[in-house]
mmCIF file of the C-alpha atoms, coordinates in Angstrom:
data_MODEL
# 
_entry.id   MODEL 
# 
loop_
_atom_site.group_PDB 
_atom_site.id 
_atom_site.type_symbol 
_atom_site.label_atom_id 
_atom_site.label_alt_id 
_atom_site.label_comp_id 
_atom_site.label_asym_id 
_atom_site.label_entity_id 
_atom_site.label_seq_id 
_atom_site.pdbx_PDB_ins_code 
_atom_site.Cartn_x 
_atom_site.Cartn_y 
_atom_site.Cartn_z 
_atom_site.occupancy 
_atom_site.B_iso_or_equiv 
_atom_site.pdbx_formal_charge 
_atom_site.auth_seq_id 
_atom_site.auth_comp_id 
_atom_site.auth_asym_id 
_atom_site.auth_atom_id 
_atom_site.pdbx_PDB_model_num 
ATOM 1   C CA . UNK A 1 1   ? -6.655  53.889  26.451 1.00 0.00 ? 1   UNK A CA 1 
ATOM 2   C CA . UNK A 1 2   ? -6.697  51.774  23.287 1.00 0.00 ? 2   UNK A CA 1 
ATOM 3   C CA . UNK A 1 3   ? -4.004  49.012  22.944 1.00 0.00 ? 3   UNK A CA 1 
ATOM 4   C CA . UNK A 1 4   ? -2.394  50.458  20.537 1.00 0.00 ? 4   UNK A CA 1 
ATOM 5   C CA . UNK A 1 5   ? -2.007  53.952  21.739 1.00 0.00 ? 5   UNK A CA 1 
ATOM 6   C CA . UNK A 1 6   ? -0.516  52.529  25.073 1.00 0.00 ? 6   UNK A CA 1 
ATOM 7   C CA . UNK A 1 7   ? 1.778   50.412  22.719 1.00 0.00 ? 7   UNK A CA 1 
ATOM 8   C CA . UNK A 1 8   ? 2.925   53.662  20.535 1.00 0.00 ? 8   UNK A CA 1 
ATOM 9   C CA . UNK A 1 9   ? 3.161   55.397  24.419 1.00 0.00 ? 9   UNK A CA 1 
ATOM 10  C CA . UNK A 1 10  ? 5.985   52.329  25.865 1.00 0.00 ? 10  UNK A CA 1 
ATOM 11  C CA . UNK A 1 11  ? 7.366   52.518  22.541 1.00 0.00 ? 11  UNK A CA 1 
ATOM 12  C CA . UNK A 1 12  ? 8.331   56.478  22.967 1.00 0.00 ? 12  UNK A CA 1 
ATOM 13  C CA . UNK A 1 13  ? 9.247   55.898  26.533 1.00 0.00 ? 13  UNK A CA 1 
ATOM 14  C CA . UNK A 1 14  ? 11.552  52.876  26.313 1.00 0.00 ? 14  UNK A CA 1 
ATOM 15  C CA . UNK A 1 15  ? 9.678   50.739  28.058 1.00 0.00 ? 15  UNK A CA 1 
ATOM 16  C CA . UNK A 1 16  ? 7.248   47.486  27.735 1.00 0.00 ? 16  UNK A CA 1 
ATOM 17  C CA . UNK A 1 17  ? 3.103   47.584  28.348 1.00 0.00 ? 17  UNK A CA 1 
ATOM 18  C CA . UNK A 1 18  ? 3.114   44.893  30.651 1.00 0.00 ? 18  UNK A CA 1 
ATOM 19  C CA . UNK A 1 19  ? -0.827  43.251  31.722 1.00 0.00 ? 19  UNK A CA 1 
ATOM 20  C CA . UNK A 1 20  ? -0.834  43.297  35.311 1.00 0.00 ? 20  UNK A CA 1 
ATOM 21  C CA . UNK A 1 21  ? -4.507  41.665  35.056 1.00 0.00 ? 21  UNK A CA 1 
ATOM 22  C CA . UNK A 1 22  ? -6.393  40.097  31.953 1.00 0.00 ? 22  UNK A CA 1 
ATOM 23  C CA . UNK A 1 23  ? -9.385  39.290  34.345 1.00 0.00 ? 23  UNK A CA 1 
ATOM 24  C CA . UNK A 1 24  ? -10.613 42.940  35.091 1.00 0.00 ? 24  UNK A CA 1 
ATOM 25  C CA . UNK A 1 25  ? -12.990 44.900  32.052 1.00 0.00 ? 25  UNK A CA 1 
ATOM 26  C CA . UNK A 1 26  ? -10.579 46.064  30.514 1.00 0.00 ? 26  UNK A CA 1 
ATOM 27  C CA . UNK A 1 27  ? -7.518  44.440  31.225 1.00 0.00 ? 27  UNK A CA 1 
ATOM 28  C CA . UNK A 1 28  ? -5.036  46.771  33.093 1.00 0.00 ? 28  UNK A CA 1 
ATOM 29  C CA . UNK A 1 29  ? -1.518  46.887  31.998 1.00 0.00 ? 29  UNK A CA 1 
ATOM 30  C CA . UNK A 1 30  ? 1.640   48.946  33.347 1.00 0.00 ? 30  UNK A CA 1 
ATOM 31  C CA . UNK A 1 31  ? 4.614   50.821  31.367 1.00 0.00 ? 31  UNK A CA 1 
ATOM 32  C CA . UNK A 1 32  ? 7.687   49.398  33.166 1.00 0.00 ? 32  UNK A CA 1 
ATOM 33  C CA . UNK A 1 33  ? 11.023  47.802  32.215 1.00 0.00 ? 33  UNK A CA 1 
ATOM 34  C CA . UNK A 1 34  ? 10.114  44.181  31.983 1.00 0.00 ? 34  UNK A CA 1 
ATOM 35  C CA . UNK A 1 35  ? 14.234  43.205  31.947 1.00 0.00 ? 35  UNK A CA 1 
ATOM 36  C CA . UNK A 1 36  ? 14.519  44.853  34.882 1.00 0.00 ? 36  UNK A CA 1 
ATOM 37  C CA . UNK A 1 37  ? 11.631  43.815  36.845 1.00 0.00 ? 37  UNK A CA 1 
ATOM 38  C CA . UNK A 1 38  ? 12.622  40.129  36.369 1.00 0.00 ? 38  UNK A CA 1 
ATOM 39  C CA . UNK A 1 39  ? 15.936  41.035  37.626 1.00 0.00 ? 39  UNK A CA 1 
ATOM 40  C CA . UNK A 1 40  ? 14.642  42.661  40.958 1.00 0.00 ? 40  UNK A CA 1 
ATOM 41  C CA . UNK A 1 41  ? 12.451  39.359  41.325 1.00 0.00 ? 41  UNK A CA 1 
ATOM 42  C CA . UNK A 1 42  ? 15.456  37.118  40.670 1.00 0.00 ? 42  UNK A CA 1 
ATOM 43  C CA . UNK A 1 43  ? 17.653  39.099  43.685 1.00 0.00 ? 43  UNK A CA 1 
ATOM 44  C CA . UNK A 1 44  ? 14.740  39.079  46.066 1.00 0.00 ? 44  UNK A CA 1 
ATOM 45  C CA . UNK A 1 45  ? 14.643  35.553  45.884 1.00 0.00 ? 45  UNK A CA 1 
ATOM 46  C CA . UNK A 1 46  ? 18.311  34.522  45.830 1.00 0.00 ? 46  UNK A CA 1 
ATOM 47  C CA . UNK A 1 47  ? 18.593  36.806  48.903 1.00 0.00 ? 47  UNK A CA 1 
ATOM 48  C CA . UNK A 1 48  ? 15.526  34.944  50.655 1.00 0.00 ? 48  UNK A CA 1 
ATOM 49  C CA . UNK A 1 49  ? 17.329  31.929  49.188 1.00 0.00 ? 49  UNK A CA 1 
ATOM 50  C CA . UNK A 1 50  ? 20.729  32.257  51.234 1.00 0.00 ? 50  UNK A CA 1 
ATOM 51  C CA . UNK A 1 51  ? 18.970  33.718  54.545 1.00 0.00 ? 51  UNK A CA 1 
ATOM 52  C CA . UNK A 1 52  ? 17.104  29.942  54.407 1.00 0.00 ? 52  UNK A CA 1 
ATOM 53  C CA . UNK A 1 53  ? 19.267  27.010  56.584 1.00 0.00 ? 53  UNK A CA 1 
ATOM 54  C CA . UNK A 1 54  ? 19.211  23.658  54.592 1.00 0.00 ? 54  UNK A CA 1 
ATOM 55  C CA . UNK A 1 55  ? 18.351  20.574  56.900 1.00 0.00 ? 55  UNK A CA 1 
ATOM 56  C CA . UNK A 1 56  ? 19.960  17.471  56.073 1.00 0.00 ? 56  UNK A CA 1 
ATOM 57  C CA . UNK A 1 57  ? 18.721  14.472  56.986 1.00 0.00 ? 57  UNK A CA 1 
ATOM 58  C CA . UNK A 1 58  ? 21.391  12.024  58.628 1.00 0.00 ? 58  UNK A CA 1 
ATOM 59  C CA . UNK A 1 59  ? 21.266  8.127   58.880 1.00 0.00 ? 59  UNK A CA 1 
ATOM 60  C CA . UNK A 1 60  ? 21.917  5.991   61.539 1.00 0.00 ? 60  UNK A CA 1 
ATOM 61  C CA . UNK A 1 61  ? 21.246  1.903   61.065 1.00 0.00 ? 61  UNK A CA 1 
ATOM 62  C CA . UNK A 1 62  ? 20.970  -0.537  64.085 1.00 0.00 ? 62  UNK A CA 1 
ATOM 63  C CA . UNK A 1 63  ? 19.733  -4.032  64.376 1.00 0.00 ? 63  UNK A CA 1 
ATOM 64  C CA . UNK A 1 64  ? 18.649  -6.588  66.579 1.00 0.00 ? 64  UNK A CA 1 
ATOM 65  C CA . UNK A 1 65  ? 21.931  -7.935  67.175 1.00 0.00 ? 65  UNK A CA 1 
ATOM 66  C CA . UNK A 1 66  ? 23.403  -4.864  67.258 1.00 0.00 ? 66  UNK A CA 1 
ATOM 67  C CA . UNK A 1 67  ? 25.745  -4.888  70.125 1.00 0.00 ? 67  UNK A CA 1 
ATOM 68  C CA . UNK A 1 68  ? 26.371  -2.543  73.250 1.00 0.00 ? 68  UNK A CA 1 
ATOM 69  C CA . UNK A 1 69  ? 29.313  -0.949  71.970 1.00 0.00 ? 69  UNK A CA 1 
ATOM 70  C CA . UNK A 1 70  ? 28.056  -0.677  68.800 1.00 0.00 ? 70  UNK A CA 1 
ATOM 71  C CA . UNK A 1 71  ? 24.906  1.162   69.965 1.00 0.00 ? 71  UNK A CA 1 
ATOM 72  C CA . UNK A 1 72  ? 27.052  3.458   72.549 1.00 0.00 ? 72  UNK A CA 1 
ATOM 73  C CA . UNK A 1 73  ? 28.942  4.520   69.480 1.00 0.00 ? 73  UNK A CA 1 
ATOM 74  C CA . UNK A 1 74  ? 25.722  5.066   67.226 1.00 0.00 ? 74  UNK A CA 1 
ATOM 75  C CA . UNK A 1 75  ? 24.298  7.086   69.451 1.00 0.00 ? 75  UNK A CA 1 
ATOM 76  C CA . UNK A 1 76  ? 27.625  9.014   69.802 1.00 0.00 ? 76  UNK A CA 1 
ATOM 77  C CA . UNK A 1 77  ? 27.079  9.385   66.265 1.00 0.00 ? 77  UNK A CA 1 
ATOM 78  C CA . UNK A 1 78  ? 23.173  10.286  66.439 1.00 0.00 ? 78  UNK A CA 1 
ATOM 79  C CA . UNK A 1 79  ? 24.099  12.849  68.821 1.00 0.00 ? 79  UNK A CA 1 
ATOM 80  C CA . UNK A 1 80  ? 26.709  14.825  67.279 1.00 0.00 ? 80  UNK A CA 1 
ATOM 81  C CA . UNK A 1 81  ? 24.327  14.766  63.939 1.00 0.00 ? 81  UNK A CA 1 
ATOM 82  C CA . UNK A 1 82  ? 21.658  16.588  66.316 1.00 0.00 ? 82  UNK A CA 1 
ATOM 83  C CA . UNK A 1 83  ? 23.838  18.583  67.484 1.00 0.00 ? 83  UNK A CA 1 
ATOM 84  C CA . UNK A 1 84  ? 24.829  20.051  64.420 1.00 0.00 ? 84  UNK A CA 1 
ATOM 85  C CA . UNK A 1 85  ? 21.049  20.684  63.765 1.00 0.00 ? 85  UNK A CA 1 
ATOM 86  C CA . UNK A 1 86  ? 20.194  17.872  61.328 1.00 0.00 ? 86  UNK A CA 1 
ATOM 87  C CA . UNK A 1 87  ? 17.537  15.781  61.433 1.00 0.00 ? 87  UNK A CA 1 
ATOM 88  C CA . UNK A 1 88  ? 17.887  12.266  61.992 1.00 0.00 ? 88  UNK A CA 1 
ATOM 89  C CA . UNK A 1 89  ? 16.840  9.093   60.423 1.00 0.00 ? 89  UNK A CA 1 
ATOM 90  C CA . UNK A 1 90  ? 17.091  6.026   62.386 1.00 0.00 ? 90  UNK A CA 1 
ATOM 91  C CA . UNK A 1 91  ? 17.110  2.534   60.137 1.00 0.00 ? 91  UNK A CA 1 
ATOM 92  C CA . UNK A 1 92  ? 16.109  -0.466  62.221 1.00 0.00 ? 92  UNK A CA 1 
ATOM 93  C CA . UNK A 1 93  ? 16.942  -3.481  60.190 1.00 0.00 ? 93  UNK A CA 1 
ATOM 94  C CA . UNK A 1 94  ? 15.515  -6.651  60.380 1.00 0.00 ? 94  UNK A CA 1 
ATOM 95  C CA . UNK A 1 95  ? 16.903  -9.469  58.614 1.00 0.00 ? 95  UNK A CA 1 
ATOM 96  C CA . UNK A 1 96  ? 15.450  -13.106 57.667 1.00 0.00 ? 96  UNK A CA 1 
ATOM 97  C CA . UNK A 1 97  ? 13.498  -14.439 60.439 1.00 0.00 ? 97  UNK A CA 1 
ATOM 98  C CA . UNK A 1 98  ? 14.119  -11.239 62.458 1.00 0.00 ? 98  UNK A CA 1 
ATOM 99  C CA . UNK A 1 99  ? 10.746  -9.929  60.678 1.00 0.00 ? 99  UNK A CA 1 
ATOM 100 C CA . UNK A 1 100 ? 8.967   -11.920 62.713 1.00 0.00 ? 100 UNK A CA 1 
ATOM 101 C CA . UNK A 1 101 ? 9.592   -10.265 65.927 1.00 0.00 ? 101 UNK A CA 1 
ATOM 102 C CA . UNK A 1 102 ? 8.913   -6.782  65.566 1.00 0.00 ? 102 UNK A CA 1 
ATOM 103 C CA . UNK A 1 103 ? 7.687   -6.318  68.971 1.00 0.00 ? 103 UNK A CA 1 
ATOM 104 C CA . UNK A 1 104 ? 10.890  -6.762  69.978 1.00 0.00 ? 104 UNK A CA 1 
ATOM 105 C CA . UNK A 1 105 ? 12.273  -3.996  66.968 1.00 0.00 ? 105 UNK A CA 1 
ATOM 106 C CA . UNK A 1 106 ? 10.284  -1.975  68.334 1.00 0.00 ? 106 UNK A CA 1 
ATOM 107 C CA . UNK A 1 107 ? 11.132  -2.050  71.689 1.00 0.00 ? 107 UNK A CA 1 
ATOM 108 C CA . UNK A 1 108 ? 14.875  -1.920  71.178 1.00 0.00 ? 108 UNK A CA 1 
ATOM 109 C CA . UNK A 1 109 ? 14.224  0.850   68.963 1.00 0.00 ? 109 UNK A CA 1 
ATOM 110 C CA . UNK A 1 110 ? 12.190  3.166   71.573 1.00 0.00 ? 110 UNK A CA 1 
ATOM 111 C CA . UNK A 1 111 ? 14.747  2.280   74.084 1.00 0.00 ? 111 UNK A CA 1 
ATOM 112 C CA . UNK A 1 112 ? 17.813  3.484   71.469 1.00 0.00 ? 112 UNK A CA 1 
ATOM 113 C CA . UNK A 1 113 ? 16.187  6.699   70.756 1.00 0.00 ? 113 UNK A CA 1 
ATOM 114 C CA . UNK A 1 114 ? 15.390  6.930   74.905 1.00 0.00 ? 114 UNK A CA 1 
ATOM 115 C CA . UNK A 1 115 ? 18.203  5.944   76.299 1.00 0.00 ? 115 UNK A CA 1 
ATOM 116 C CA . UNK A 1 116 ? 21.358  6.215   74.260 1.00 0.00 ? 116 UNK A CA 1 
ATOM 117 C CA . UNK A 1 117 ? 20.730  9.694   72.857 1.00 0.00 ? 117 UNK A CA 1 
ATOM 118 C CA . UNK A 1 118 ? 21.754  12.389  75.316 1.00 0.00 ? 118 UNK A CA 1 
ATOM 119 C CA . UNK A 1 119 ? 19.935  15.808  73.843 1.00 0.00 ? 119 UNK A CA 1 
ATOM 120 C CA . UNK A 1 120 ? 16.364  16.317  74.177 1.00 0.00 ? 120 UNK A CA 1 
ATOM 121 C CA . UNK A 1 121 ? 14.415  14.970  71.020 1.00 0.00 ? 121 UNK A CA 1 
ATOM 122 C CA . UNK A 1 122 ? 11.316  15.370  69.489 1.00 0.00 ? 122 UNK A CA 1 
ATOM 123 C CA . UNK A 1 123 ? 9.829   12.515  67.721 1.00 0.00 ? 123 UNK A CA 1 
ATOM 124 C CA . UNK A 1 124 ? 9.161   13.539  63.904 1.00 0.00 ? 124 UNK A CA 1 
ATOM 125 C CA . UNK A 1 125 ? 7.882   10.395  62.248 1.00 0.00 ? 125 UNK A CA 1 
ATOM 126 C CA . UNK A 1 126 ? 6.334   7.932   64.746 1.00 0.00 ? 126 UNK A CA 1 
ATOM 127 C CA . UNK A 1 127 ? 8.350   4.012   63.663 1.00 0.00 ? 127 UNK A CA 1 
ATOM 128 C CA . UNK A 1 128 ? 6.599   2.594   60.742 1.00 0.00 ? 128 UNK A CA 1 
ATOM 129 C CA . UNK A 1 129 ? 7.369   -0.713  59.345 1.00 0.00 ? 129 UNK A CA 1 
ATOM 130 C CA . UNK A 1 130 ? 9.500   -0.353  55.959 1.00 0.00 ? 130 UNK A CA 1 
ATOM 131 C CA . UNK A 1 131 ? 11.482  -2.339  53.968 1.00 0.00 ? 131 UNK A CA 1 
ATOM 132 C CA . UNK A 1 132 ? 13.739  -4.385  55.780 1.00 0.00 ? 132 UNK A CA 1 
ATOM 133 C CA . UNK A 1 133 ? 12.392  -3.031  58.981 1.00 0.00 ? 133 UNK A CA 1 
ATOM 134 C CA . UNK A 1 134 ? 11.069  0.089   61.059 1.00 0.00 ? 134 UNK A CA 1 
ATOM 135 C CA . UNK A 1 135 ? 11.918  3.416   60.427 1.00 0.00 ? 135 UNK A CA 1 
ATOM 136 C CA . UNK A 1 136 ? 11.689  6.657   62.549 1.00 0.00 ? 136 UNK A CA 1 
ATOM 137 C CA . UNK A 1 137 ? 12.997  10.249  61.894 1.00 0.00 ? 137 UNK A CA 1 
ATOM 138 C CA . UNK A 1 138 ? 13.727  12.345  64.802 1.00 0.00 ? 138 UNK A CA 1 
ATOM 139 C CA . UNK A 1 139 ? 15.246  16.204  65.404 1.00 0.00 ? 139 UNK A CA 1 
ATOM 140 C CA . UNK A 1 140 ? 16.867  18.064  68.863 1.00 0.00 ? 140 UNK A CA 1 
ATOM 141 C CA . UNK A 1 141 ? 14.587  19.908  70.805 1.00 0.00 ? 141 UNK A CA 1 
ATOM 142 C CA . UNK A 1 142 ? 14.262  23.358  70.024 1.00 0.00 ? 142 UNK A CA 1 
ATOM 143 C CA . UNK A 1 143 ? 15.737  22.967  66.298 1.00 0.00 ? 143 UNK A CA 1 
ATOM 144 C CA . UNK A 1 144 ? 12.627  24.664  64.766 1.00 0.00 ? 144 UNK A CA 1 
ATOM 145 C CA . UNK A 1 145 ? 14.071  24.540  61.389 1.00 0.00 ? 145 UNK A CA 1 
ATOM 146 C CA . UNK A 1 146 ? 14.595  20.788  61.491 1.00 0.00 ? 146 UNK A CA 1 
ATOM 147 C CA . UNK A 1 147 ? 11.345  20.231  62.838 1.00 0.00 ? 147 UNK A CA 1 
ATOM 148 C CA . UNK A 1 148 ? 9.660   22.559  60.194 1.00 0.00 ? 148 UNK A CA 1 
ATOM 149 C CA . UNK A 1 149 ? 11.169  20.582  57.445 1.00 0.00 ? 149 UNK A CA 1 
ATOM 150 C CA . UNK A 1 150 ? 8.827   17.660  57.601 1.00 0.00 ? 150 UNK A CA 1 
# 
């Protein structure tokens, strides 16, 4: 149908010629309302919107002389934050000289995410050197949406 017969034709009907594909010989187009076609698209996606869970990323920060208590409490922290379903992001900051020894960073760090956090966790982000020190980013077990959210 010639463009402008299928122009006059939307016209009569109340509607808009709308190209569905300007790659095919000839170009196909629909009659619809174009108003209300963006508005179907609009609530299909708020609705896929809401049924999505947001992940927040949480912080924790420890350091090399970081002490007991403080760490028991941290990881009370940590925990709770996994619990709720967050990720987490654990800081390990070195200051001045500290730099130098991050064998021993990493070590304290591998034994804070072992030991001190009770639920089971899956490592995200292996600890990489950043900043002021390493960095690691780590989710509960079993929190698939967490996990997903990379």
């Amino acid at each position: 149908m010639p463009k402008a017969e299928a122009m006059q034709l939307a016209k009569d009907k109340g509607l808009d010629l709308v190209e569905v594909s300007s790659q095919a010989k000839p170009p196909v187009c629909r009659l619809m309302d174009y108003g209300q076609h963006k508005y179907r698209l609009e609530k299909q996606k708020r609705k896929s919107k809401a049924k999505t869970k947001k992940v927040e990323t949480k912080g924790v920060r420890i350091g090399l002389r970081t002490g007991d208590h403080d760490l028991q409490f941290k990881a009370k922290q940590a925990n709770k934050f996994l619990g709720e379903g967050h990720r987490l992001k654990i800081e390990f900051v070195l200051k001045g000289r500290e730099k130098v020894h991050r064998d021993l960073a990493e070590e304290k760090l591998d034994e804070f995410v072992r030991n001190m956090i009770e639920t089971k966790t899956v490592t995200i982000q292996k600890p990489k050197f950043m900043g002021m020190g390493l960095v690691t980013i780590v989710a509960a077990e079993g929190n698939s949406a967490a996990i997903a959210g990379k």
